[in-house]
Structure formats: structure tokens, C-alpha cells
C-alpha positions in Angstrom: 0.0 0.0 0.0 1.2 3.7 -0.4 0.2 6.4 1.8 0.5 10.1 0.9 1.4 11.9 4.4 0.7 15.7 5.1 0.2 18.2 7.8 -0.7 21.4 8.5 -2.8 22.1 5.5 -4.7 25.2 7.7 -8.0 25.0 5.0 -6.2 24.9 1.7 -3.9 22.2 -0.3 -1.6 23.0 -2.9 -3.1 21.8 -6.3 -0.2 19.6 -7.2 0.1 17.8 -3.8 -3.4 16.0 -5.3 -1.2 15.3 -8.4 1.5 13.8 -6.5 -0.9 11.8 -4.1 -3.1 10.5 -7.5 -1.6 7.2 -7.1 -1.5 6.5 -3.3 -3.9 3.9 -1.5 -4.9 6.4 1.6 -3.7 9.8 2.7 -2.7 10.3 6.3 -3.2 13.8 7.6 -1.5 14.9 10.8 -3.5 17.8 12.2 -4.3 21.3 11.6 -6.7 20.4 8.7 -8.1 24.1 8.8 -11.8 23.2 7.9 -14.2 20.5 7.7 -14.7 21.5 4.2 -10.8 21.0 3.3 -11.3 17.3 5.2 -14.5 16.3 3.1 -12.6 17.5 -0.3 -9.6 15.4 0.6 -12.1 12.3 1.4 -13.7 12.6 -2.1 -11.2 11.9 -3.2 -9.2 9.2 -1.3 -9.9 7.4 1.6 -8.4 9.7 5.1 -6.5 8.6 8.0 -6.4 12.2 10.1 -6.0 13.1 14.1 -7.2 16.8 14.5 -4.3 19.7 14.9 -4.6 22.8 17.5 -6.0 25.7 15.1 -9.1 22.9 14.2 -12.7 23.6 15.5 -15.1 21.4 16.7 -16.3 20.6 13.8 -12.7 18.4 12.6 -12.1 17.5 16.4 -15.8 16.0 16.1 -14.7 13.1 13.1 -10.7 13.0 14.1 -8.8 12.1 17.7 -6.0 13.6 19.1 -3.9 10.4 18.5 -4.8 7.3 15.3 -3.1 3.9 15.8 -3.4 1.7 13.1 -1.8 -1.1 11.0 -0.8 -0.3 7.7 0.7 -4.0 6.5 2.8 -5.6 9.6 3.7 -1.6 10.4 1.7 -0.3 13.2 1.3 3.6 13.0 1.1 5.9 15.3 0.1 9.7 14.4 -0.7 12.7 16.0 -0.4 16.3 15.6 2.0 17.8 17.9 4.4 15.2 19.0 8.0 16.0 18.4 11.3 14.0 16.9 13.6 11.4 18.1 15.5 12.7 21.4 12.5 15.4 21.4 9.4 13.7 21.9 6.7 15.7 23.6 7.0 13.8 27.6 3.2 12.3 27.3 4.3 11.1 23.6 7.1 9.6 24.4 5.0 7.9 27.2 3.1 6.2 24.6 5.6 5.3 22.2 7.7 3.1 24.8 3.9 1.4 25.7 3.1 1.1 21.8 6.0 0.7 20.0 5.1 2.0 16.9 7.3 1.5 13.7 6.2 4.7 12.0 5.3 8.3 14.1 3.4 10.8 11.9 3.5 14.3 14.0 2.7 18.0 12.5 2.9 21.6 13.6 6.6 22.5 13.1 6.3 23.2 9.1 9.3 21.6 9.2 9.9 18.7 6.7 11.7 16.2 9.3 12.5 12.5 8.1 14.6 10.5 10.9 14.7 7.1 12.2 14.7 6.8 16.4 17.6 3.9 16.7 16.8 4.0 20.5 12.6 3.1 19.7 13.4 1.1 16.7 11.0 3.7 14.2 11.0 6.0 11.6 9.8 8.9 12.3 7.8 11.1 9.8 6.6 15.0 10.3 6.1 15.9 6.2 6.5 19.7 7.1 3.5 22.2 5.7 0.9 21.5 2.7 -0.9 24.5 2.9 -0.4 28.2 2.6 -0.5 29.7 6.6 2.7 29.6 8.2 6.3 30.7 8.0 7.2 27.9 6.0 9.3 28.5 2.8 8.2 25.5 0.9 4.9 23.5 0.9 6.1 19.8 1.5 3.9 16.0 1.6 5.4 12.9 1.4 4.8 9.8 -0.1 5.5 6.2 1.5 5.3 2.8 0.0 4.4 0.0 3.0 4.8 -3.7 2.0 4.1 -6.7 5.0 6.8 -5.4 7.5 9.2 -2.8 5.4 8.8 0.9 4.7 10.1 1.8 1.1 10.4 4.4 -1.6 10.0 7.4 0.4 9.4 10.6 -1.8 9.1 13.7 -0.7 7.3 16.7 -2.6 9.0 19.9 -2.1 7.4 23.1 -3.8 8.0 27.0 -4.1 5.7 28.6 -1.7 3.6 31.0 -3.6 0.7 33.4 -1.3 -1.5 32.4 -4.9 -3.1 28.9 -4.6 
């Protein structure tokens, strides 16, 4: 299965994210979706894995949780929004991670495009940076993941020009 991963979308999605994610299976959001609207478009048009950010209403925090867990193959997932990186986890998240031992973490809210594996909790960990057009962020960044029984392959990452336009 592929998975298309991004975050912080804050109500819009950069036209040619859809064009990169045409091929994948799901598309894993990790938080500050921006509206209800943005989360419906998204599900038209492939089927959503997403945990709500901190800038989402009631209306997002209503159909997503804080944290997902799920399997994707022999991979269990863990996502959330705000959760950190390897040797700076969040204190509750890393709680959680050393219960769960997820292979794959999925966190938001830096805008920062972060790809690292944890060697001491045996996972990669994911944050695809910013997809949408609020934020400091010089680029607009998604991912794209390739999971197959136990093994994560043929990461790709999307990195575009920011432009205030789309």
C-alpha cells in the first residue's frame, strides 16, 4: 500500500500535492486540517486517516482524535499532531511510544519537513513539514510512503516554491 502523508494544510492544499498523491492507497493527515470543508474535499477523493491539529474547531475534532493507531501491512502507526522528533518527543508522547511501540510516528505543527529514524525506539519517524499556505514555511512539502508486510520503502518527498497564490 502507499500512503501520501501531510500536515498542517490550515483549510487549503496545494493543487499539485493532489497530483503527487493520484496514485496512493490512503492519505494520512497529521492535524491542523483548517476546515471540515478541506477534510470532506480530501475524502472525495481518497480514503483519510487524520487526528485533529490545534488551530481545528469542533467541527474536525468532532470526526478526528488527538492520536490514530493503526496497522498499515505488519507496520503499526502511530500519528498525532504535535508530538515532536527522536530525542525530542513531547513527555506524554514519548510515554506512549515506549507502551506502543510503533514502527512509524506521523507528527505536525513545526512546518518543518523532518525524516529520521529513532535507533533507541526502533521507528521511523515522519513529520512531512507544511501543505498548505499559513505559516512561515518557505516550501509546501507532503510525502509519499510505500508500506509492503513489514518494510517501509520508496519514500518521496514533494517539495514546492511557496507561492501566497493557490
Amino acid at each position: 500500500m502507499q500512503a501520501g502523508i501531510l500536515s498542517d494544510t490550515h483549510g487549503t492544499v496545494h493543487p499539485r500535492i493532489l497530483d503527487f498523491f493520484s496514485d496512493v492507497d490512503e492519505i494520512w493527515h497529521a492535524g491542523d486540517i483548517g476546515s471540515a470543508a478541506l477534510l470532506r474535499s480530501l475524502q472525495a477523493f481518497k480514503r483519510v486517516k487524520a487526528v485533529f491539529g490545534n488551530i481545528d474547531g469542533q467541527e474536525v475534532r468532532q470526526e478526528c482524535s488527538l492520536i490514530e493507531y493503526f496497522e498499515a501491512g505488519a507496520i503499526l502507526v502511530m500519528m498525532t499532531h504535535i508530538g515532536g522528533y527522536p530525542g525530542h518527543y513531547q513527555p506524554e508522547i514519548r510515554k506512549i511510544i515506549d507502551v506502543k511501540r510503533p514502527k512509524l510516528f506521523i507528527s505536525g505543527h513545526s512546518h518543518i519537513l523532518k525524516v529520521m529514524y529513532d535507533k533507541k525506539y526502533g521507528l521511523l519517524h515522519i513529520n512531512p513539514g507544511a501543505a498548505g499556505n499559513s505559516g512561515l514555511h518557505r516550501s509546501v512539502t507532503a510525502v509519499k510512503l510505500v508500506i509492503d508486510g513489514n518494510e517501509m520503502r520508496d519514500l518521496r518527498v514533494l517539495d514546492l516554491p511557496r507561492y501566497r497564490a493557490f
